[in-house]
C-alpha positions in Angstrom: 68.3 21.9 10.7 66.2 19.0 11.3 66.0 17.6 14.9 65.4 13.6 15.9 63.5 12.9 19.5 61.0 11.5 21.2 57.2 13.3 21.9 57.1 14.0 25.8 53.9 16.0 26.0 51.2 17.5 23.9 49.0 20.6 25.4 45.9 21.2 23.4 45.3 25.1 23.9 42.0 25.4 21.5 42.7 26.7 18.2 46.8 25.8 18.6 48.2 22.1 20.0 51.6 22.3 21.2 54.0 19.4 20.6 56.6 19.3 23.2 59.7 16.9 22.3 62.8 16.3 24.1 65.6 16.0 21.1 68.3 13.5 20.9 70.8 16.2 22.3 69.0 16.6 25.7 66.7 19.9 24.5 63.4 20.3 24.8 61.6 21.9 21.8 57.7 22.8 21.0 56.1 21.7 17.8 53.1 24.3 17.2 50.0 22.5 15.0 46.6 24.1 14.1 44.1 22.3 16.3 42.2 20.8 13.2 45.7 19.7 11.1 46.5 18.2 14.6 43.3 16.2 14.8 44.2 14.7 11.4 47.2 13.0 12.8 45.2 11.8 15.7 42.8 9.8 13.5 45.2 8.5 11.4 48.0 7.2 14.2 45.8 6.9 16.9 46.4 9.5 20.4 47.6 6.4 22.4 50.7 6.1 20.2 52.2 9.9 20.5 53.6 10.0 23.7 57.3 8.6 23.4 57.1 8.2 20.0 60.2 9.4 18.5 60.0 12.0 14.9 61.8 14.2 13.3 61.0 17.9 13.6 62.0 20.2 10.1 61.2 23.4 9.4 61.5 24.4 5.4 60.0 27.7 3.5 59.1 28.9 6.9 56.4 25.4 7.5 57.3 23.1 10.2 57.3 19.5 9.6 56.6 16.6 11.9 57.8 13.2 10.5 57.4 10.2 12.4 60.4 7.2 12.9 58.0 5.1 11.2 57.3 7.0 7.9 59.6 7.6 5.1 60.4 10.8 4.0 61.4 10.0 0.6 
């Protein structure tokens, strides 16, 4: 089931950057990213605008998904 929230925190542990969110329901959840797939995101959106951003977090055929309030997901 996909969950909306808002990017709290994001701990770069080398080969693996975690994600952490706080969802819309009060959890707090951990998006897992390879380090260079991460870095993509970076470049494109720019580190500055991460924190407090809010997204959508997915999981289908076993891949997670991170979508962003501002894309579409059509």
């Amino acid at each position: 089931m996909p969950r909306h929230g808002t990017i709290t925190h994001i701990d770069n542990q080398g080969t693996i950057v975690q994600v952490w969110m706080r969802t819309d329901e009060g959890r707090v959840g951990v998006v897992n990213f390879d380090h260079r797939l991460f870095w993509h995101i970076v470049v494109t959106r720019g580190a500055h605008r991460l924190i407090g951003f809010g997204a959508t977090h997915a999981v289908d055929d076993g891949g997670a998904t991170l979508y962003f309030d501002d894309e579409t997901t059509e």
